[in-house]
Steps between C-alpha positions, in 0.01 A plus 500: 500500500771726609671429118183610338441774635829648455490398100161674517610826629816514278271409154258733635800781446562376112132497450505910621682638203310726221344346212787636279759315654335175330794509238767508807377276755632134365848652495492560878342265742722375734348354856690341731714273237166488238707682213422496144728495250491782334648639776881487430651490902278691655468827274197603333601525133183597347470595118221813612663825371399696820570194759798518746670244328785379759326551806577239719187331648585210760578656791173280681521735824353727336377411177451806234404580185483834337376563147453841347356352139452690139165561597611740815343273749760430770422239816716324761425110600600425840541218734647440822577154626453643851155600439379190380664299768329705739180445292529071528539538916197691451108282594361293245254780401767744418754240328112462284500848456862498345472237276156667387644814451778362279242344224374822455613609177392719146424317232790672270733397811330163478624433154834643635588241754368238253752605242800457767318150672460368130149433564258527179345849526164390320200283642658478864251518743545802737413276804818280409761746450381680809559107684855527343571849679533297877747266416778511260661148434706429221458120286799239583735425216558125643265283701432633820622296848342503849708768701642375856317513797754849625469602098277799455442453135408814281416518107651805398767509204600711171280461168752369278486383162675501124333788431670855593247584687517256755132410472493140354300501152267303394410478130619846471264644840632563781398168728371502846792539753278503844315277697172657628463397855209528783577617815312475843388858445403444114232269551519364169756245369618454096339242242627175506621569106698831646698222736584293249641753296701576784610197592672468111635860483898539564690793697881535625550605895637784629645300846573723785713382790317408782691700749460807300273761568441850379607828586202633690531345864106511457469275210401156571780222368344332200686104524543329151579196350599446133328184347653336219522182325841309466438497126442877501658683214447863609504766307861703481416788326759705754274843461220277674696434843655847629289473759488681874918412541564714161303774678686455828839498317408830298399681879874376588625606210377835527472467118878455436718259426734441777886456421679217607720662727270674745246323730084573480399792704231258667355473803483154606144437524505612100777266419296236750207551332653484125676160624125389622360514132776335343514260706525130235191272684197625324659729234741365304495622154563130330263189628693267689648257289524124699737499807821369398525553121744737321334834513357601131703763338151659383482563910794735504402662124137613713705675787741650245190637321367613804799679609561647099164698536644732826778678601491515864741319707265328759263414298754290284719378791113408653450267148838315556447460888151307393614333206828396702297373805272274258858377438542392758217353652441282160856391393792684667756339289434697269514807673938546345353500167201795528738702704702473245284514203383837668845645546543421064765275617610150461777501713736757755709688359782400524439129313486713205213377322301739264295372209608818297263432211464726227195646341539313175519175617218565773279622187570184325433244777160753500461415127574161537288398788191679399507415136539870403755585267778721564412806305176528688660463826756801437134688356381431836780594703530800249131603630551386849821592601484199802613142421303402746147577389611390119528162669169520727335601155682235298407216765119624532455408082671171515318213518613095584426144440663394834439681811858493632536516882455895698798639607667479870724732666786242557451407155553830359772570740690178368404554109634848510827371712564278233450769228777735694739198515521444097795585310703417279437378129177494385375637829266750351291268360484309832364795678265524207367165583465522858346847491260344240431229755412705759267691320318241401359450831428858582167551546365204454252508834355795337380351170717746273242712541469869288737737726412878449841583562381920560296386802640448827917501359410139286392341854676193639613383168745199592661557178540858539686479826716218326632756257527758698749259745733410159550889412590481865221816633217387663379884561309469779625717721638279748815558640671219731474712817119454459518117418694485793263687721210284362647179557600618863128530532430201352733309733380631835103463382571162417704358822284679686189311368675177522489594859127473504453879561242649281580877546734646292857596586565821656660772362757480729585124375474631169753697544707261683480281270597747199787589697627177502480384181658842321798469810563143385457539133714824467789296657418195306307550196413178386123405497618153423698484831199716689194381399523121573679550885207763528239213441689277725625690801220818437574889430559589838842232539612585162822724659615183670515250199574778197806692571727653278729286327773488262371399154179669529559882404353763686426865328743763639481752729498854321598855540287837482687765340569852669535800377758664774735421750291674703259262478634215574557709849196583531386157478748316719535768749605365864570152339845295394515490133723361199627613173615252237628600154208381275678315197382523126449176447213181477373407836525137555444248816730199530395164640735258592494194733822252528481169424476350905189725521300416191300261694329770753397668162275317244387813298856594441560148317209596224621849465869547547771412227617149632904516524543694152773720400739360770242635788502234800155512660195633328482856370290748290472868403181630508397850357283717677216384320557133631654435127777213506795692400787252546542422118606848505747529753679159506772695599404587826375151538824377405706713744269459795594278744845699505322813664328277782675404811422125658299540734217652242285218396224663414399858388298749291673783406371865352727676307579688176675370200704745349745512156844518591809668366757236619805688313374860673333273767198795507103486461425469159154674344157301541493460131819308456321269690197466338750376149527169727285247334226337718476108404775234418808664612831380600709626717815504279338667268387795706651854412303724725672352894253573769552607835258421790427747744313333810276808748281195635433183647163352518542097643841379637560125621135394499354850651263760379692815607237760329336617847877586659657800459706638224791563733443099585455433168830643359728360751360133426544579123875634524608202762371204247687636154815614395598835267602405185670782303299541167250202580351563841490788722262653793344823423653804603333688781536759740277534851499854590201768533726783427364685171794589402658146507235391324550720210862348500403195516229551183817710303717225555226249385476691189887545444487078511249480235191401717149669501495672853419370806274289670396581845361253733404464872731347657339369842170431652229248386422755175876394371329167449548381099116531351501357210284573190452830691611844385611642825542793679753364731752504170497838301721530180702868432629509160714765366317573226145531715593797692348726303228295313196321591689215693469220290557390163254312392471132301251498222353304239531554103157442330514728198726637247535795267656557185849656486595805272764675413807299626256249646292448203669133518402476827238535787524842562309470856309299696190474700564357864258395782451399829396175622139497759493197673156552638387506163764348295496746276777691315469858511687739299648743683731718223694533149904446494714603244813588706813351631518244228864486318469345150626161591213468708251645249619214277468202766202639608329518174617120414383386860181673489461418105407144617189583754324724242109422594250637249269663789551579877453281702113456730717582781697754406302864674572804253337792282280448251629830336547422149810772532630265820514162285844392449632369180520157617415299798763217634362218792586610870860339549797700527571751825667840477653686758395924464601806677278776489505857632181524684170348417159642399114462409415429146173424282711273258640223721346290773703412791357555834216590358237382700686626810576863414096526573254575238706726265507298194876569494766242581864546624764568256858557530705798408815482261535133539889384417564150417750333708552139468289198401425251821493190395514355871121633489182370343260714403259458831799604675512852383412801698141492619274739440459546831868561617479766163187678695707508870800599228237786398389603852781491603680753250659787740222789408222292532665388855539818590127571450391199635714586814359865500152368485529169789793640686618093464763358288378137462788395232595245807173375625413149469 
């Protein structure tokens, strides 16, 4: 009674707006999780000229609508949840009252509500519809089941169907979409040919959690449970299922998308509450599939779809926690795979394995697999512009003899393994065949059906994602941090329910647990090491059986650049600080264990050269991107168990590998370097000598020494290896807090052809070693950032332009960007023509000549100025490194664009120079476009009125 009474009063408010607002009204019901379709999250996007299209309309508190229509008549519906709770604690005669009031309606308002409900607007008997107005219940799509004996049991859901609407057709009407039910106060009960109808007519749930209630303390908690058949194949249209969570997440929000980097202004009852509706027992987006078999790959492709359609960070790390926590309750082993599946990875880094497949041969498995021929899949992609949906269209028109089996996670996980791991002779073809294979079987649970690829990003196309996964960009948004923070959640939801506890984790344990897992996996980044001891020994024991260890690389610790000496001062003030020369080199971390210790170490024996080069013991080089680098330097290799003294067993060492003038014995220039080549080289053949220049130690003999101090740190490092003139040294360093020392020092640095200085804190827990951090606790000075902006800055080529003149057989410039991982987008952030000599024009123009791409690519961010298009477009692979005088807001590039707030201009940078290429980088390791906005802010005017305006200098806040 209490239930009807409030669906009365709130259907009373719809039924209250003017007779002009007939066109509108479909577009914008939304009660308490009853949504129809044509409402696209929550936002009234009606086609009426004089509407207020975008008004958002499902805030249930207080429930409003205001139209102002072409016919002048304005009106405001209202309803308040509070009201009509009070209403059903009212007598019988006055809950009577309600419910009479609520039938009361106009006949052109009649005809209204039976355009939205989908009932037939001619020949209904008045008497009926006004029997409909008491109760709203909405068909089951699969057989209903007796609810439990503690099961309050409620038939409310969302209209869906294949028609856009969302009202289910039949023979071209709209069909009947409610049940009309008596009520004690009704005193009349539906024909026995109206309850048959009902009992045939299908709907899809909107399941609430149980727990949940709304905002108002005053409105009465509503308990639900979702019905549905084992055999149920629900719809996944994903614009059908941003329900009350995608609401929650948008109030979280605050209609932004959140960076990475910085935590959710949240309260924790919002981020409780938000947690509540995700939450995977009544509301996961895929039907179970049977308890124990490998999770279907068309599973993932529906939360991928969901998470393609928004841009807001909780609501997508919300869609992994669910999907991730059906993981695990239905087959856990397979919970590697989707993790990494969702990361667009097959492996860690540092295995080096990358499918790298090219357009052309991903356009011919299309071709191939789909019957198609090859000219009208480049038509397509011509059109398109997105492999992916050429393949969801190409799959949709295909039809087969043999229904091949659906898709699994693990099995696409292993199929694309295999793919990465072919080489050799006649190893394109292979790849052909086994991308062919997969395809195949995309798609096969949904029939092939038509897919409108303009509606809804091409949906949860199997094949589309499949593409998308070759050319390596799944462009969803979803950056590891939030993978990691959903499957955190995932983790502690899950062990907690295998507890027997039905409430849901606090936010407290959330964060616990998220804590743990980024602490573990930033000193031991390997989800294939992580992920199994987690399902074993649980998140919350992880730091006690995953530790860091030599043969698993970690990401390095890294500096923030400064502008001043005085800064660094200012910064360290009161505190013991260091200054090492910073050397112009690669940074590389060295693993090593000797041969008596191998046995305490079983990761080191699948990822450490085995006794190679004359090394005894195991030992690698390992970029700072976790690449294997040790076919590059066999020399070090080689020479290494010369620099470390017997009692050092075991180690992992960060340091800089720099080229070496042995005749001069001096620092030679990063770009002599960079000649070395990177694969198959011996060490007798090497011309360029390298010299090693140790600053750190991260694990000695068996121990993590990240959380001691630096001043701890260096003393271990300098007692386990020896100096070896012009093959290993220790950085030089000065500890003093004099300023004018320190200028010395960063002279001298110069004089001995390094960069500057870097300045770390020396004692105290914040000398720790935080790795894959950019920290505060190191600052870099370089000579040449004194007077600049205080950074150069590491970009990516994506466009070229003609040369003339002198040039004409050349590029003559370039257009760069910078990398958004939140979006994993390129955006282009400026033109550069200078700093180039002519031998570098030339390499350049061969090097580029051969990643010429006849259109930008879907994830490249930049103006649609025909003036701002360059002459030709190259793919996203090759890192610059760019000074620049100061930076500034332009119309005509994109960077930071979304964060500069609202002025349709991105960040650009002023009189870029061209300094060196970085071929130690990949493109996603380029400056963010975030670090170029705190590069922007941070530009000494702007600082100074910052300062002027706050009175606070927050350069060093965390």
């Amino acid at each position: 009674m209490k239930y009807t009474l409030i669906a009365a009063a709130l259907l009373s408010s719809v039924l209250a707006l003017p007779d002009c607002a007939e066109s509108c009204i479909t577009a914008v019901l939304k009660i308490d999780g009853l949504t129809c379709e044509n409402v696209r999250n929550g936002i009234h996007d009606c086609s009426h000229e004089s509407c207020p299209s975008g008004t958002d309309l499902t805030d249930l508190d207080s429930y409003a609508a205001s139209y102002q229509c072409a016919s002048g008549t304005s009106s405001t519906a209202s309803a308040s949840a509070t009201s009509a709770a009070s209403s059903a604690t009212g007598t019988s005669g006055s809950g009577s009252e309600s419910s009479t009031e609520a039938t009361v309606m106009a006949g052109g308002r009649q005809a209204t509500l039976a355009k939205f409900l989908g009932k037939p607007q001619n020949g209904t008997n008045t008497s009926t519809q006004q029997k409909s107005q008491s109760t709203l219940a909405f068909s089951p799509k699969s057989p209903k089941r007796k609810p439990a004996a503690n099961e309050v049991q409620e038939n409310a859901g969302t209209a869906t169907g294949d028609d856009d609407s969302g009202v289910e057709m039949n023979n071209g009407e709209p069909a009947d979409v409610t049940d009309v039910k008596s009520t004690p106060n009704s005193g009349s009960s539906p024909s026995s040919s109206d309850s048959e109808d009902s009992a045939k007519r299908k709907h899809s749930r909107v399941p609430v959690d149980d727990n949940e209630s709304d905002d108002s303390d005053d409105q009465p908690v509503v308990k639900r449970k979702r019905v549905a058949g084992p055999d149920q194949q629900r719809e996944k249209r994903p614009s059908s299922r941003l329900q009350k969570g995608d609401k929650m997440a948008r109030q979280v929000d605050e209609g932004d998308s959140a960076s990475e980097g910085d935590e959710p202004k949240v309260k924790k009852k919002q981020v409780a509450k938000l947690q509540a509706t995700v939450k995977n027992t009544d509301e996961d987006a895929y039907p179970d599939w049977k308890a124990g078999d490998p999770a279907p790959y068309a599973a993932l492709c529906t939360t991928f779809s969901l998470i393609e359609l928004t841009t807001k960070r909780l609501q997508i790390t919300a869609y992994c926690s669910a999907f991730l926590q059906q993981v695990l309750r239905l087959t856990p082993a397979d919970l590697l795979p989707t993790t990494q599946l969702m990361l667009n990875k097959l492996a860690a880094d540092y295995a080096g394995i990358e499918l790298g497949i090219g357009e052309s041969l991903i356009m011919k498995a299309i071709g191939e697999s789909s019957g198609r021929s090859l000219s009208a899949i480049k038509e397509d992609h011509k059109k398109i512009g997105d492999l992916g949906l050429v393949a969801a269209k190409s799959r949709s028109k295909q039809g087969q003899m043999f229904k091949p089996k659906a898709l699994t996670i693990r099995g696409v996980h292993q199929g694309l393994f295999e793919i990465a791991r072919m080489e050799g002779h006649g190893s394109q073809d292979q790849k052909v065949r086994a991308i062919n294979k997969l395809m195949a079987s995309a798609d096969v649970s949904s029939g092939h059906k038509t897919v409108d690829i303009t509606k809804d990003k091409g949906g949860p196309s199997e094949a589309k994602f499949l593409v998308r996964f070759l050319e390596g960009k799944l462009r969803l948004g979803l950056a590891e941090k939030t993978v990691i923070v959903a499957l955190a959640q995932a983790v502690v939801t899950h062990e907690l329910r295998q507890q027997g506890s039905n409430k849901l984790p606090s936010t407290d344990e959330l964060a616990r647990g998220e804590a743990a897992l980024k602490q573990v996996y930033s000193e031991l980044p390997s989800y294939e090491v992580i992920i199994p001891a987690m399902l074993e020994h649980g998140i919350f024991k992880l730091h006690e059986t995953c530790k860091l260890q030599p043969g698993v690389p970690l990401k390095p610790m890294l500096a923030r650049p400064t502008k001043s000496i005085t800064e660094v001062l200012d910064r360290f003030e009161g505190k013991d600080f260091t200054c090492e020369y910073k050397y112009d080199g690669e940074r590389a971390q060295i693993h090593y264990v000797a041969p008596e210790a191998m046995s305490d170490f079983p990761a080191a024996k699948d990822h450490l050269a085995k006794q190679a080069n004359g090394l005894l013991g195991l030992g690698s080089i390992f970029s700072r991107n976790s690449e294997d680098l040790s076919k590059k330097y066999p020399d070090i290799l080689e020479k290494l168990n010369s620099w470390i003294k017997p009692e050092t067993k075991s180690f992992v060492l960060d340091c800089e590998t720099v080229a070496w003038d042995a005749v001069n014995k001096k620092v030679l220039p990063f770009q002599q370097l960079m000649t070395r080549k990177r694969k198959d080289v011996k060490a007798s053949e090497v011309r360029i000598k390298v010299c090693v220049f140790a600053f750190d130690l991260l694990f000695y003999n068996s121990e993590p020494l990240v959380k001691k101090t630096l001043r701890e740190r260096r003393q271990i490092l300098h007692s386990a290896f020896n100096a070896v003139e012009g093959e290993f040294a220790f950085a030089q360093y000065g500890d003093t807090a004099d300023i004018e020392e320190i200028q010395t020092l960063l002279d001298e640095s110069v004089k001995a052809s390094c960069e500057g200085l870097m300045v770390k804190m020396l004692d105290t827990e914040e000398s720790g070693y935080e790795p894959s951090k950019r920290s505060r606790n190191w600052l870099k000075v370089k000579k040449d950032y004194l007077a600049g902006i205080g950074d150069s800055l590491d970009l990516v080529v994506v466009g070229g332009y003609h040369g003339k003149g002198k040039r004409t057989s050349w590029y003559g410039a370039f257009l760069l960007a910078a990398y958004n991982p939140d979006s994993q987008m390129f955006e282009t952030v400026c033109n550069i023509g200078t700093g180039f000599s002519e031998q570098v024009l030339g390499e350049l123009h061969t090097e580029l000549g051969e990643i010429v791409i006849d259109r930008p690519k879907p994830f490249y961010s930049h103006s649609s100025g025909k003036n701002d298009q360059p002459d030709v477009w190259f793919e996203p692979r090759y890192v610059w490194e760019v000074k620049t005088a100061d930076l500034t807001l332009s119309p005509r590039y994109r960077a930071a664009i979304d964060e500069v707030g609202g002025v349709g201009k991105g960040i650009s940078l002023r009189f870029p120079r061209f300094i060196r290429r970085r071929e130690d980088k990949k493109p996603e390791d380029a400056t963010s476009s975030r670090r170029i906005k705190e590069m922007y802010d941070n530009q000494e005017v702007l600082a100074a009125q910052k300062e002027a305006k706050t009175g606070v200098d927050d350069d060093f806040e965390y």
